[in-house]
OpenMM code with the backbone's topology and positions (N, CA, C; nanometers):
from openmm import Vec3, app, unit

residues = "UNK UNK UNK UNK UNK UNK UNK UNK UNK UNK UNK UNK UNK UNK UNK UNK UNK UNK UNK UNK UNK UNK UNK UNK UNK UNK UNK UNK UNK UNK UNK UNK UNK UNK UNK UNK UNK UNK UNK UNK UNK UNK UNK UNK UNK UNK UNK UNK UNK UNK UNK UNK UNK UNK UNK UNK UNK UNK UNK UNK UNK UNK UNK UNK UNK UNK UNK UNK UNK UNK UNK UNK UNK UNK UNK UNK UNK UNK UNK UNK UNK UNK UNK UNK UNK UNK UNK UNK UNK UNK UNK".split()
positions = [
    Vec3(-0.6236, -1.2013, 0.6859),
    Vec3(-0.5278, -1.0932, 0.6975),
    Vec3(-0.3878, -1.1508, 0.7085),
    Vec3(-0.3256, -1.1265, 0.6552),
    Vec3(-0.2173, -1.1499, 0.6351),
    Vec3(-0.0851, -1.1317, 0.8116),
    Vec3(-0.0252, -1.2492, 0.8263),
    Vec3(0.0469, -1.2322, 0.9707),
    Vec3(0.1954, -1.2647, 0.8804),
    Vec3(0.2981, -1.1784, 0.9402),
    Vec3(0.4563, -1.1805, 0.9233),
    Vec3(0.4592, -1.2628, 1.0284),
    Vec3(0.5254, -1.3163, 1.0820),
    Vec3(0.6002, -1.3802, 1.1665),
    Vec3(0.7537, -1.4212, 1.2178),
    Vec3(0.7808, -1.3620, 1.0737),
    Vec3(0.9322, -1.3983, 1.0779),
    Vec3(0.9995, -1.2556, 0.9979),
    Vec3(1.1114, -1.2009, 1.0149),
    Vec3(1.2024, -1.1183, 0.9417),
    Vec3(1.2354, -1.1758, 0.8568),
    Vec3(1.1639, -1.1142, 0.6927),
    Vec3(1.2783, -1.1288, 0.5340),
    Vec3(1.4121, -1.0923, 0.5366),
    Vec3(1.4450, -1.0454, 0.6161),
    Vec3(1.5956, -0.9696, 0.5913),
    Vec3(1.7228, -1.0914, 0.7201),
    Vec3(1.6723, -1.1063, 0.8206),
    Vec3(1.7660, -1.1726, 0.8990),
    Vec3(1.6790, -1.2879, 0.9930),
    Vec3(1.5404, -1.3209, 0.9776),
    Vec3(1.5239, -1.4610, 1.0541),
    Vec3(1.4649, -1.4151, 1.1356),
    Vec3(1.4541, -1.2665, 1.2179),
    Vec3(1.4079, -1.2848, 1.3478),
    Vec3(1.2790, -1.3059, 1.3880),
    Vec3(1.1911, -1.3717, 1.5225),
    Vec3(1.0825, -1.3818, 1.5563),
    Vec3(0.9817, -1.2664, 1.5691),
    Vec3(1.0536, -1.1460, 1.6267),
    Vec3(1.0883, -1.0128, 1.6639),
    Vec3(0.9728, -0.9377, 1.6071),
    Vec3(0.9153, -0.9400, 1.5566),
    Vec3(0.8399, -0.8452, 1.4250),
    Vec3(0.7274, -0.7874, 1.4882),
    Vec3(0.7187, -0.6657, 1.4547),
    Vec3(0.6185, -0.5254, 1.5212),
    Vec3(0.4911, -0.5547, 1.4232),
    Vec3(0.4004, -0.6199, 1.4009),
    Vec3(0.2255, -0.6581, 1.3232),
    Vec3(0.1897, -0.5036, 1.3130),
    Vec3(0.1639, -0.4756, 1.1723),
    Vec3(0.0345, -0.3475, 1.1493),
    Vec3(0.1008, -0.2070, 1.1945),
    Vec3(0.2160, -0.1610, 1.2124),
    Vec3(0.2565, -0.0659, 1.2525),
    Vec3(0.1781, 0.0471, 1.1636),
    Vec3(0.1434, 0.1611, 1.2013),
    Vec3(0.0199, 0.2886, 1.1354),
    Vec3(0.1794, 0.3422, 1.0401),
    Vec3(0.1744, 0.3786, 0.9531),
    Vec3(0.3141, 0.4736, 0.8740),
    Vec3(0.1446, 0.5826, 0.8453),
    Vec3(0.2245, 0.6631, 0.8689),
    Vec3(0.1556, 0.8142, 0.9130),
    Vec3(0.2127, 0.8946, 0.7821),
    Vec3(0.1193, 0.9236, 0.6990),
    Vec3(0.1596, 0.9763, 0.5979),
    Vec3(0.1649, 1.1361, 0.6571),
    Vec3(0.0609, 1.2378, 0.6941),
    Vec3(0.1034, 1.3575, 0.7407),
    Vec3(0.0232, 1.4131, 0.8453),
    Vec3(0.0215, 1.4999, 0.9078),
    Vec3(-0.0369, 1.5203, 1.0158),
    Vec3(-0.0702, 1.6520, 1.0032),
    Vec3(-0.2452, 1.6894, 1.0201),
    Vec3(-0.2763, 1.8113, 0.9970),
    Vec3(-0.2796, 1.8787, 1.0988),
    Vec3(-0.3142, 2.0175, 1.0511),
    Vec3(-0.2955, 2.1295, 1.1313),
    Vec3(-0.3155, 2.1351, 1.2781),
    Vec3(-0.4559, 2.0699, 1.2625),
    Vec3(-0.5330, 2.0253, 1.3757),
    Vec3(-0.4398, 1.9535, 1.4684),
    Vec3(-0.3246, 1.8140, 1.4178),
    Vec3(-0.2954, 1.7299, 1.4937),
    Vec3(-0.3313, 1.6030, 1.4377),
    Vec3(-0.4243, 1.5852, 1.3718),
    Vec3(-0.4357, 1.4428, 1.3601),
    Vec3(-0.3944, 1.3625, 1.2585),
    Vec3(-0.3596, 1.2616, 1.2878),
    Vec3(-0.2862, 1.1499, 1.1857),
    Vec3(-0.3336, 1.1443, 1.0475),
    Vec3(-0.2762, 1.1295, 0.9343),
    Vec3(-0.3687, 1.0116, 0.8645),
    Vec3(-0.2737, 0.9176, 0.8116),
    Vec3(-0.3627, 0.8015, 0.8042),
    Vec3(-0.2804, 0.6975, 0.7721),
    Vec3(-0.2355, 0.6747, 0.5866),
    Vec3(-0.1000, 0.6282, 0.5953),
    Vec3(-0.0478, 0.6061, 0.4527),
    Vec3(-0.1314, 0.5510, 0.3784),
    Vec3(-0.1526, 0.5920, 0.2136),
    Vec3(-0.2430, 0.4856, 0.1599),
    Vec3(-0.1512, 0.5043, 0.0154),
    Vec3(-0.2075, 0.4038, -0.0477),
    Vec3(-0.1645, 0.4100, -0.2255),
    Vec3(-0.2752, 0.4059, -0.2646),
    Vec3(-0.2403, 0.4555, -0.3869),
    Vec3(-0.3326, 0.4671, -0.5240),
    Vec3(-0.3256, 0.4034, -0.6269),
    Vec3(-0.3867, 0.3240, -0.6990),
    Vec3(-0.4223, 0.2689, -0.8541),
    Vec3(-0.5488, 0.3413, -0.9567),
    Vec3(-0.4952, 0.3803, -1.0229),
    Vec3(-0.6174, 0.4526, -1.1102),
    Vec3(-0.6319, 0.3432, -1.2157),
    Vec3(-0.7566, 0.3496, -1.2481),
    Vec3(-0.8284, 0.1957, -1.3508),
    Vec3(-0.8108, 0.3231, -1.5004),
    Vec3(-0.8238, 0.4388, -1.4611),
    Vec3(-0.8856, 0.5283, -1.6189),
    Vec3(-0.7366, 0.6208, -1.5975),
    Vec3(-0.5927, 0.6383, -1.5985),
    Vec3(-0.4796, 0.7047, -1.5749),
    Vec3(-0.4575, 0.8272, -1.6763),
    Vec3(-0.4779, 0.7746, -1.8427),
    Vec3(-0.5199, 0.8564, -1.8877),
    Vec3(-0.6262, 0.9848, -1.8844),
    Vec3(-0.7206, 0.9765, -1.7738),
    Vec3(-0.8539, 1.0869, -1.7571),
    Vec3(-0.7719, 1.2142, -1.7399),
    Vec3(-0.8492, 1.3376, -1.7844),
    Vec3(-0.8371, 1.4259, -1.6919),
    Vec3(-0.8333, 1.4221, -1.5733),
    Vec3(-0.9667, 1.4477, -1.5641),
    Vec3(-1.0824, 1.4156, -1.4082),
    Vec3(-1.0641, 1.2732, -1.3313),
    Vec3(-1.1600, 1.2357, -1.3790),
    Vec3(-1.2318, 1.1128, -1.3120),
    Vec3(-1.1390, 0.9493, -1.3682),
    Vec3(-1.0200, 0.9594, -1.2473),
    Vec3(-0.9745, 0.8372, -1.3234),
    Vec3(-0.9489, 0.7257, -1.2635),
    Vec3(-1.0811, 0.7255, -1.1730),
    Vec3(-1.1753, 0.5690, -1.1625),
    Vec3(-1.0992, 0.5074, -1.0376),
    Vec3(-1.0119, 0.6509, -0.9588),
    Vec3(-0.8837, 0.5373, -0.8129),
    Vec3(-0.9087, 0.4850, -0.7414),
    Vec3(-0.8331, 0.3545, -0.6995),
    Vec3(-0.8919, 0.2522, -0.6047),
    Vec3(-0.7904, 0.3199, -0.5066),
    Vec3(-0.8427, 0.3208, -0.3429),
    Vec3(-0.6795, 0.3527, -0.2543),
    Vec3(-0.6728, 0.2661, -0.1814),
    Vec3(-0.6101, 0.2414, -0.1066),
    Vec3(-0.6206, 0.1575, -0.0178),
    Vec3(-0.5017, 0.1517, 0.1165),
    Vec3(-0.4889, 0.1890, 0.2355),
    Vec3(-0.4473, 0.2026, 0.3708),
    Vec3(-0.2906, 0.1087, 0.3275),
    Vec3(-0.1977, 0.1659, 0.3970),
    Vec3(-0.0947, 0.0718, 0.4096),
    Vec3(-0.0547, 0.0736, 0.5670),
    Vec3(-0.0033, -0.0997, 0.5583),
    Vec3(0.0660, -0.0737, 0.7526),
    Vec3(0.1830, -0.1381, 0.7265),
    Vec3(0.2764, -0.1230, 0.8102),
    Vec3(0.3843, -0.2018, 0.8157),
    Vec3(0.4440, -0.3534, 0.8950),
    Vec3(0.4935, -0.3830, 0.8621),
    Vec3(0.5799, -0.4916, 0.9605),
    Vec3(0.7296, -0.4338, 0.9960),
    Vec3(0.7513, -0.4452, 1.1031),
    Vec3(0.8460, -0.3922, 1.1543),
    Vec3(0.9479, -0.4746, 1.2534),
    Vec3(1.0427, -0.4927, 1.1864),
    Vec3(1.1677, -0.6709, 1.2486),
    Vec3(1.2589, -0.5632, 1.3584),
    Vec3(1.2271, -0.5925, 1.4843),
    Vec3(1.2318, -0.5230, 1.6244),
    Vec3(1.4037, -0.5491, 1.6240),
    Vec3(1.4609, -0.6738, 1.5887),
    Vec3(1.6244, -0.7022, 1.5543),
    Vec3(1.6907, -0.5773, 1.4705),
    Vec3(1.6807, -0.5923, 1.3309),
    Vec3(1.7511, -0.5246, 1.2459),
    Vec3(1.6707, -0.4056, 1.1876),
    Vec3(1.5505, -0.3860, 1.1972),
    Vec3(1.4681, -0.2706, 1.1735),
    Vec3(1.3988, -0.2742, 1.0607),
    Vec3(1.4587, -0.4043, 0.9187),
    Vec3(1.3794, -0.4068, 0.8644),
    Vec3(1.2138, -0.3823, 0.8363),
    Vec3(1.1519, -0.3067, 0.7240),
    Vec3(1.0304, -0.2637, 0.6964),
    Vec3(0.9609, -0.3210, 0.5604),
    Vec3(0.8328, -0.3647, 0.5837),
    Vec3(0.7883, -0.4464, 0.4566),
    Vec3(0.6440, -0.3605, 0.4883),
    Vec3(0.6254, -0.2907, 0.3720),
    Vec3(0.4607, -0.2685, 0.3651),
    Vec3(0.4100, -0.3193, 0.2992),
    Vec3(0.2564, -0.2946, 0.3378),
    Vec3(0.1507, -0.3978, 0.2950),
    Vec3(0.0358, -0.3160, 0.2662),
    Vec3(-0.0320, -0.3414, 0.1828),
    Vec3(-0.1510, -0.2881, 0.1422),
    Vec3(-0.2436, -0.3537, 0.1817),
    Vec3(-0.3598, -0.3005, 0.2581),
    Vec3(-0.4928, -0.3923, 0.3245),
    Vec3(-0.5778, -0.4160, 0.2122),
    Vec3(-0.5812, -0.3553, 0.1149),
    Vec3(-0.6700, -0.4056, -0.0066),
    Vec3(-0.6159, -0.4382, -0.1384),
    Vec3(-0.5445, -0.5411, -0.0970),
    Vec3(-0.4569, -0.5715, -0.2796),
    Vec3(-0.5213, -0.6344, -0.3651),
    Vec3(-0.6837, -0.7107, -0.3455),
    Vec3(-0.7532, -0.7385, -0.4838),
    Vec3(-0.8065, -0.6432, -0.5662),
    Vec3(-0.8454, -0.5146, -0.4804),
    Vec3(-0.9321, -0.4164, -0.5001),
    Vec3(-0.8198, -0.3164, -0.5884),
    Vec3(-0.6770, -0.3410, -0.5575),
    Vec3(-0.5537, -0.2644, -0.6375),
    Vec3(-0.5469, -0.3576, -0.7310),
    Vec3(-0.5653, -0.4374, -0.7233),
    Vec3(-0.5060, -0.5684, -0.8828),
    Vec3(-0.5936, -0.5063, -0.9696),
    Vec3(-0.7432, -0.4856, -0.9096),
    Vec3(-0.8357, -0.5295, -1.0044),
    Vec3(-0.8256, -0.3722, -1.0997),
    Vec3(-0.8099, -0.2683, -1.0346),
    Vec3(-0.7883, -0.1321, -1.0563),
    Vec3(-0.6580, -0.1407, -1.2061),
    Vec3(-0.5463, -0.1797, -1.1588),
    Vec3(-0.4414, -0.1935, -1.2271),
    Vec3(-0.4805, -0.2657, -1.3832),
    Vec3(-0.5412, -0.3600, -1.3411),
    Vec3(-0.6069, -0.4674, -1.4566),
    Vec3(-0.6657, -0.4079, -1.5402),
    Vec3(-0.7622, -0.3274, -1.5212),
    Vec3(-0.8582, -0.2391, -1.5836),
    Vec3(-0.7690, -0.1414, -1.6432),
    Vec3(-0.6748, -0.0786, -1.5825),
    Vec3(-0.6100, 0.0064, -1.6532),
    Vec3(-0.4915, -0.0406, -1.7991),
    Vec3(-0.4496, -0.1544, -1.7950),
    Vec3(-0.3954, -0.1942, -1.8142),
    Vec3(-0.4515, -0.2189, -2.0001),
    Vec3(-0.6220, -0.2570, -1.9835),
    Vec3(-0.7124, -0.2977, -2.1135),
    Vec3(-0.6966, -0.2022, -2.1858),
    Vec3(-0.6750, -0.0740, -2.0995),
    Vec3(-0.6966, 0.0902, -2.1834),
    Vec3(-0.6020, 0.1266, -2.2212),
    Vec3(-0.4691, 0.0831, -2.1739),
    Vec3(-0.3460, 0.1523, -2.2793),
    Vec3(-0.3351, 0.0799, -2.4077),
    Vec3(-0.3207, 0.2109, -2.4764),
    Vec3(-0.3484, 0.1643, -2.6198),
    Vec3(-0.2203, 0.0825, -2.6733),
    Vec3(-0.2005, -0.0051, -2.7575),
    Vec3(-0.1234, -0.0955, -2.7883),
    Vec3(0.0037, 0.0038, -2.8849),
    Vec3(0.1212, 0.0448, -2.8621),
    Vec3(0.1679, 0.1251, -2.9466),
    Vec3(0.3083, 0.0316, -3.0423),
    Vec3(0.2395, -0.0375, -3.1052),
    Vec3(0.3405, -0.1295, -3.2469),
    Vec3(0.3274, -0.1374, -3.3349),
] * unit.nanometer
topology = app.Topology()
chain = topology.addChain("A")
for resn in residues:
    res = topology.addResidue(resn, chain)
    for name in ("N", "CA", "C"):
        topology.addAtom(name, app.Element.getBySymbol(name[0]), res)
């Protein structure tokens, strides 16, 4: 798993690990956590094959800087990759 340790933006030691970014909160009250999407089939109607995967943040406690991270980025490569075979070549 991946550890920040340091601020990209100004150096500092400072940095908040895994912060939840709360995409919306239902009726009920409860959280859910941010995620992204890669579709392998983009073209589909329907069924177009999405990988998702949770995002958290790092958070530089100094300047406030924010870097997200995706907990499953082979499982998004591999999604992207696949999609990538299927667009048709247009030259």
């Amino acid at each position: 798993m991946l550890k920040v340790e340091q601020c990209a933006k100004c150096g500092s030691s400072s940095v908040i690990q895994r912060a939840m970014v709360v995409d919306k909160v239902s009726a009920a009250g409860a959280e859910e956590n941010f995620t992204v999407r890669v579709d392998a089939d983009p073209s589909a109607m329907m069924f177009k094959k999405s990988t998702r995967s949770p995002v958290h943040a790092w958070i530089c406690a100094q300047c406030g800087y924010i870097e997200l991270y995706a907990d499953n980025p082979g499982e998004l490569y591999q999604a992207f990759i696949t999609a990538q075979s299927t667009v048709p070549d247009i030259t």
